[in-house]
N, C-alpha and C positions, 0 to 999 in steps of 0.2 A: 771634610771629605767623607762619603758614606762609603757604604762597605761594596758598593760594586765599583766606584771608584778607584776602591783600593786593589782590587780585584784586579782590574786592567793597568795598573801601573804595578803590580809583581811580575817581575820576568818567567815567563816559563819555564818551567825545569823538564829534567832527563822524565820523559814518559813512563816510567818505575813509579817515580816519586808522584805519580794524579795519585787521586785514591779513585778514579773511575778503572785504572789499569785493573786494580786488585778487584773490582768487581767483576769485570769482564772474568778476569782469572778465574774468578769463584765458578762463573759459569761454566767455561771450558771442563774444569774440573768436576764438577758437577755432571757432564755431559759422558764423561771419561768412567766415573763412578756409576751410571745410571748403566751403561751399557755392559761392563765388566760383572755387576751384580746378577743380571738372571735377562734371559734373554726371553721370557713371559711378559705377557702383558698387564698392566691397570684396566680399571675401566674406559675411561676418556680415551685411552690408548688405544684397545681395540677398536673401539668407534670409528676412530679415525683409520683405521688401517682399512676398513670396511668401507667407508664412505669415500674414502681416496680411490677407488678401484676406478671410478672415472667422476670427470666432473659434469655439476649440474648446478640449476639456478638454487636451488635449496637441498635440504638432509633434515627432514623432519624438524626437530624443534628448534634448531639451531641455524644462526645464520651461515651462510658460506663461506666466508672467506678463509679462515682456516684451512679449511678440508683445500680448500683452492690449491693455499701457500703447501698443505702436507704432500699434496699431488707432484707440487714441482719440487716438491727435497726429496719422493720418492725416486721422481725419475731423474737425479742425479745419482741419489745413493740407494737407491732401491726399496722398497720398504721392510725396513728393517727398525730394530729399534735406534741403532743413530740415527736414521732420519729421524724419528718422534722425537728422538731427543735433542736433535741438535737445531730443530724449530723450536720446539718449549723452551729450550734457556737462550736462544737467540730471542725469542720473544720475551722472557724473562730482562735478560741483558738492556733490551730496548727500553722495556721498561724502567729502567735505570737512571741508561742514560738521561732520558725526556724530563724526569721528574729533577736528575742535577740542570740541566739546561732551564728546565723554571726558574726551582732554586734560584740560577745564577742569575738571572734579571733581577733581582731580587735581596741578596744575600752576598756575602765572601764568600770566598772559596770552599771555608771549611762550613757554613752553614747550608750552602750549596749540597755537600757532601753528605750532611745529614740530613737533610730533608729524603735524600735517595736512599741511601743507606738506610735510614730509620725504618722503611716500609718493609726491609728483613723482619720488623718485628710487629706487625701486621700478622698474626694467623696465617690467614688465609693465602698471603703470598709468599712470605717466608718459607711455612711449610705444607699449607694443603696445593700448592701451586707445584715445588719438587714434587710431593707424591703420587699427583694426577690429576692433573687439570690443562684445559685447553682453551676453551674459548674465554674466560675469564682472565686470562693474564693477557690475551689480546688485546680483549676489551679496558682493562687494567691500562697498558701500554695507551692504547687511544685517548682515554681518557688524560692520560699525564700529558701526552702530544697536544691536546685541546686546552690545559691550562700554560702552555708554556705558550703556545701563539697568542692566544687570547693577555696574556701579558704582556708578549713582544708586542701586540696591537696598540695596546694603550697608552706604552711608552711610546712606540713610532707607529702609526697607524701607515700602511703600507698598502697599496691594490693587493703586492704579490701576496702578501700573508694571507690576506683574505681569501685568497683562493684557497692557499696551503690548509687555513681553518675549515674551508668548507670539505676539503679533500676529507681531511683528518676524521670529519665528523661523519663525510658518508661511510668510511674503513670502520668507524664507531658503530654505526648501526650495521654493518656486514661484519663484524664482530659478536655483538650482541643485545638482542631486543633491547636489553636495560638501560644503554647508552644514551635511549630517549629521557633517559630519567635527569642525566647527570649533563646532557647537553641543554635542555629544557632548564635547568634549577641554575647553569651557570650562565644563560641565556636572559634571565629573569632579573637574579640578582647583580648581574653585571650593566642591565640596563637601568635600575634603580640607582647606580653611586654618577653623579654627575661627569665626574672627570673619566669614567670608562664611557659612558650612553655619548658624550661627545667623539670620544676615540673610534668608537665603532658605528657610529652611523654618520663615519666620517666620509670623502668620493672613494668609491669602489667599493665600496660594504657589501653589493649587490652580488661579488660574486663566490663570497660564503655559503650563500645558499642558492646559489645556479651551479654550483662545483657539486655543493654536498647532492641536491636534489639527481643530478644527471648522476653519482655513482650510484646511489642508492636503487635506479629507475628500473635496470633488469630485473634485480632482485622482485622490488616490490611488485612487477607484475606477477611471478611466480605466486608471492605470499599473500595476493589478493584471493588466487585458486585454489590456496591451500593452506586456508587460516585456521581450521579445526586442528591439521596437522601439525600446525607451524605452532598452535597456545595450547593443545591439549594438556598436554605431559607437563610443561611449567604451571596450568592451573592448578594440574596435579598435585603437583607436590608443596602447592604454596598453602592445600589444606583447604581452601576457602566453603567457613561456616557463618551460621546466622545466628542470629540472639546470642544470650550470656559468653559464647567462644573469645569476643573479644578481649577478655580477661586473658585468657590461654595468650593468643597473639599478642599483648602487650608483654607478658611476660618469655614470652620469647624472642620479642624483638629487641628487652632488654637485656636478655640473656644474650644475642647475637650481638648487640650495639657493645658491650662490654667486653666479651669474646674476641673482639675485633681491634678495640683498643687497647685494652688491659696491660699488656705483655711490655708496650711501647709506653704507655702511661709511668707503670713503676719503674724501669729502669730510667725514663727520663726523672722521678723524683729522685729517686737514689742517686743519680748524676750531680744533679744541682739543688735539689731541696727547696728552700726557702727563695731561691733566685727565679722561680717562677711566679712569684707574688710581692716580692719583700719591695720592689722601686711602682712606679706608677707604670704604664705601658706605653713605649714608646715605640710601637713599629716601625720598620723599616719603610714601609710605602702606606701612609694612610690611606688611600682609595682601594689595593690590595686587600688590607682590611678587610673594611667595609664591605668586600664583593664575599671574600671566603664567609665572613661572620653571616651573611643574607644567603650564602648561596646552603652553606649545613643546615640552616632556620629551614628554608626551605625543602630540603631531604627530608629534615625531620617531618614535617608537615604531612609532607608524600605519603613517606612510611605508616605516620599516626592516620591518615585518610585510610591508605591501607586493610591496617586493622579495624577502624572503627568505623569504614562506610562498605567497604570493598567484601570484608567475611576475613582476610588472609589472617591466617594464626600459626604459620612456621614461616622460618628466617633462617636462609643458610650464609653461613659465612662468604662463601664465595659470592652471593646477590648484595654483600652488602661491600663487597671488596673495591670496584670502581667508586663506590660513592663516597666513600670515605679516606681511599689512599691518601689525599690531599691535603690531610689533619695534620702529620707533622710540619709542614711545608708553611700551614695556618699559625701552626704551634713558633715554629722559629722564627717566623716575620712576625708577629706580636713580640718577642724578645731577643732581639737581633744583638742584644747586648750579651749575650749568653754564648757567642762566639768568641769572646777573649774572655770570658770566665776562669778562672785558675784551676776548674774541674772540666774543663773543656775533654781535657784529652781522657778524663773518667768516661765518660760518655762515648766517645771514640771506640776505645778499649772495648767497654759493655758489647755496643754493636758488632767489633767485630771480632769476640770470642762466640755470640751467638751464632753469630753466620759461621764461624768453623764446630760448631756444637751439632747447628742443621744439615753441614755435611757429615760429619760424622752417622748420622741419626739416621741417612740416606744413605750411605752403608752398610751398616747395620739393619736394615730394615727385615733382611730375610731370616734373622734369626727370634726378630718378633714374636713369633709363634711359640717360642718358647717360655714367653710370659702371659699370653693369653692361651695357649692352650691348643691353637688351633690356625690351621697353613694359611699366607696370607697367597694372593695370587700367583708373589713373583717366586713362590717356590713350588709353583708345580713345574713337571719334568720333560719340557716340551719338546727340548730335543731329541730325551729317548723314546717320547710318544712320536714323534716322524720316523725315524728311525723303525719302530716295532710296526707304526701302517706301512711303510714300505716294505718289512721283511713280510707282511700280511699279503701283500700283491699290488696297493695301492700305485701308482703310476707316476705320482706327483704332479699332474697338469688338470687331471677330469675335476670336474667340479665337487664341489665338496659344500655340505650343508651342515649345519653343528646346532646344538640343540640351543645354544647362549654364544650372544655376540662374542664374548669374552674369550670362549674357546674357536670361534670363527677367524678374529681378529688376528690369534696367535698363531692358526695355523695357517694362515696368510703371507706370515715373516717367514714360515718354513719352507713354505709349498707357492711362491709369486706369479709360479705358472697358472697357477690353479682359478679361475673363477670362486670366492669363497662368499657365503651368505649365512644369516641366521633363518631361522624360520623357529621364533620363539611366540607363546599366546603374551608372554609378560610386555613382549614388543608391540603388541599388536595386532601380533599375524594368527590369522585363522592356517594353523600348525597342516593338517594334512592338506590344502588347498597351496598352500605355502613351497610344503616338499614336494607333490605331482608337479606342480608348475620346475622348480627346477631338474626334478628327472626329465623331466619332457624336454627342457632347452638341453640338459647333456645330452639326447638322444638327436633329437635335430643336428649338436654338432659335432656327431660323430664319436664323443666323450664316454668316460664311465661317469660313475655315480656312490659317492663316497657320504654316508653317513653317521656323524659321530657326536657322543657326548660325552661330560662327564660326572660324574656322580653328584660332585655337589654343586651343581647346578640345574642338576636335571630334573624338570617339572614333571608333576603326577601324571604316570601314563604317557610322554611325552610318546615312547616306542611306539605303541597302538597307534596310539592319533597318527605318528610321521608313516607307518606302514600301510594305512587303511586304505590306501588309495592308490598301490603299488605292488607289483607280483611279489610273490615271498620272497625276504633275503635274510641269510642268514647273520644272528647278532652273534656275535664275538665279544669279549670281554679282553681287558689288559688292566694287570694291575703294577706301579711303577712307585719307588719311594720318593719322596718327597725330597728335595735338595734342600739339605743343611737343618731338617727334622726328621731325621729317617729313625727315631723313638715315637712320632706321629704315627696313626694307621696312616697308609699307603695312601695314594693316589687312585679311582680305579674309574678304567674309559670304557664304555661301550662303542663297537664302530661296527657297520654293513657296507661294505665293500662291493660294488657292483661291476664289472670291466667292460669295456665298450663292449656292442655287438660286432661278430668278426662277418 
């Protein structure tokens, strides 16, 4: 009898006793904690509060869907930060589950459990994922949904699944460009192991990719129109140089490949030690195998192309998070015997004092600044800056322009009446062409016209440039302590207040 066997002849118990209950929990909590701690934004966070203000076929470098789903948790809960948050750890959550649902084709119960569990200890998801991140843990979740069909395939090749794959895989690319990467490389190496290339181009294959093509199809006419848009900002940051650089990019892509495992590496040796080498390798599902072993080979390749055809010489953990989620899940079907280990519940344990260590950490986070030196976002003071533009004159509905998304985004969650934008040059925008365009739409609708920054965010000259192209208004200054660093200097905003014409 193999272990998923065994699986289905355990009777169910009281839903306490899943261990996906206490994940889900972690989220909730999670949710609970995120909102209670500062009601300021992250980066990704702002984004989205700005790009949610209506929908569209795209949002700059990123694909839509997100912003879509942030739209509809808005207009249940408004945009606030439980909405952010309570999409980010429902996406987080899903991602979870998907990855126990592989597992369990696969696996018992309790290695089920860890293949999901384990990606707590993943960087990237564990903790760059809590602290702010969005399209990534989408894309993350997609990718877990596409190896758990694509297994439910090869065990039962089904029409319906094939569609559900194709669905999955268009959500994947309306997730995130990179998705191409990780559908492509499981694509490849799943048609190379005989017993999967039978399963999937078995009757109905066909509508895997007539499901995926027709979601993806809006999208991509948009990002046909607006492809400078759509790759700029990730060429950007991917660095891409020529000659000797590839040295640099190797060693940050090692630096990133290790960053990525590491954390999840050592606690599994500490767990079991020598029981990851000491017998021969008896997988769970040989063809499984086979497909994860070809489908990593393959990443790798990508990645080394990358560096050594492409110019790329930076690797961020979250670009590297979709590709590799799938390593423990790799890891525990190579040694399925490591479920009834005598250190089983060591390992257990390991996992899930970290994940109460991550919430902790996510707590804690706004007193940070007291070990580096300096405020992290979530302790600027946003609600006595609403607060101080209102006692100012401000109106709370006229439009409102900010020198950084970041302070746009948050005074969005304040002000939801309000029309809010950036008009930053780091964004892209030609800054005084940027603000006359928005005074001119508050004036058309009857509006005032509120402009504000804050200090440490604010670009050279930003004032000049945003005035140059607009009758005089006078700058005002507000200075505000910092919440839960008030031994920090202060917070200080600059804002120009304009009120409708009567």
């Amino acid at each position: 009898m193999n272990f998923s066997q065994v699986q289905q002849a355990q009777p169910p118990g009281p839903p306490v006793a899943h261990p996906l209950f206490w994940l889900l929990l972690l989220a909730v909590t999670h949710v609970a904690v995120r909102v209670a701690i500062s009601p300021a934004l992250k980066w990704d966070e702002a984004e989205q509060m700005l790009w949610s203000q209506q929908l569209a076929l795209g949002y700059g470098a990123q694909p839509p869907l997100y912003t879509w789903m942030q739209w509809a948790v808005n207009a249940v809960l408004g945009p606030n930060v439980l909405a952010l948050s309570v999409l980010k750890h429902a996406a987080l959550a899903l991602t979870y589950v998907l990855m126990w649902l592989a597992g369990r084709e696969l696996l018992g119960p309790r290695g089920a459990w860890w293949a999901s569990a384990s990606m707590l200890l993943l960087p990237p998801l564990g903790w760059d994922s809590v602290r702010d991140q969005t399209h990534t843990i989408l894309v993350t979740a997609m990718t877990c949904a596409a190896w758990w069909l694509l297994i439910r395939l090869v065990k039962r090749p089904r029409p319906l699944d094939f569609a559900f794959l194709g669905l999955v895989c268009g959500l994947g690319m309306l997730s995130k460009y990179s998705f191409a990467l990780v559908v492509g490389a499981m694509a490849l190496a799943a048609l190379t192991v005989p017993e999967a290339r039978r399963a999937l181009l078995s009757p109905g294959w066909w509508w895997a990719p007539a499901v995926g093509l027709l979601v993806v199809a809006p999208h991509a006419t948009w990002l046909l129109t607006h492809l400078q848009e759509a790759t700029s900002g990730t060429l950007h940051k991917m660095q891409i140089q020529q000659g000797m650089a590839w040295s640099k990019g190797l060693l940050n892509l090692t630096a990133g490949l290790a960053g990525m495992i590491l954390l999840w590496v050592l606690v599994a040796m500490w767990a079991f030690r020598s029981a990851w080498w000491q017998r021969p390798v008896k997988p769970a599902a040989p063809w499984a195998m086979s497909v994860f072993k070809r489908y990593f080979a393959l990443v790798l390749l990508a990645l080394l192309g990358m560096v050594l055809v492409g110019g790329v010489t930076n690797f961020r953990g979250r670009w590297l998070l979709p590709l590799l989620c799938a390593a423990p899940l790799m890891a525990f079907v190579a040694r399925p015997e490591l479920q009834e280990h005598p250190r089983a519940r060591r390992y257990t344990g390991a996992v899930a004092a970290i994940a109460v260590i991550l919430l902790i950490a996510a707590g804690a986070r706004l007193w940070f600044g007291i070990i580096r030196g300096n405020a992290d976002e979530l302790n600027q003071p946003v609600i006595e800056l609403a607060a101080a533009l209102q006692e100012a004159g401000y109106d709370g509905k006229s439009r409102i322009v900010a020198a950084d998304h970041m302070l746009a985004g948050t005074l969005r969650t304040r002000f939801p009446a309000a029309p809010t934008q950036a008009c930053s040059a780091e964004e892209g925008d030609d800054v005084p062409v940027c603000v006359a365009q928005a005074a001119q739409r508050a004036r058309q609708s009857g509006q005032g016209f509120l402009l504000v920054s804050t200090d440490s965010r604010l670009e050279p000259h930003w004032w000049s440039r945003a005035q140059s192209q607009l009758p005089p208004i006078a700058v005002l200054g507000i200075e505000l302590p910092l919440h839960q660093l008030t031994k920090l200097p202060p917070a200080h905003y600059q804002f120009a207040w304009q009120p409708a014409a009567k």
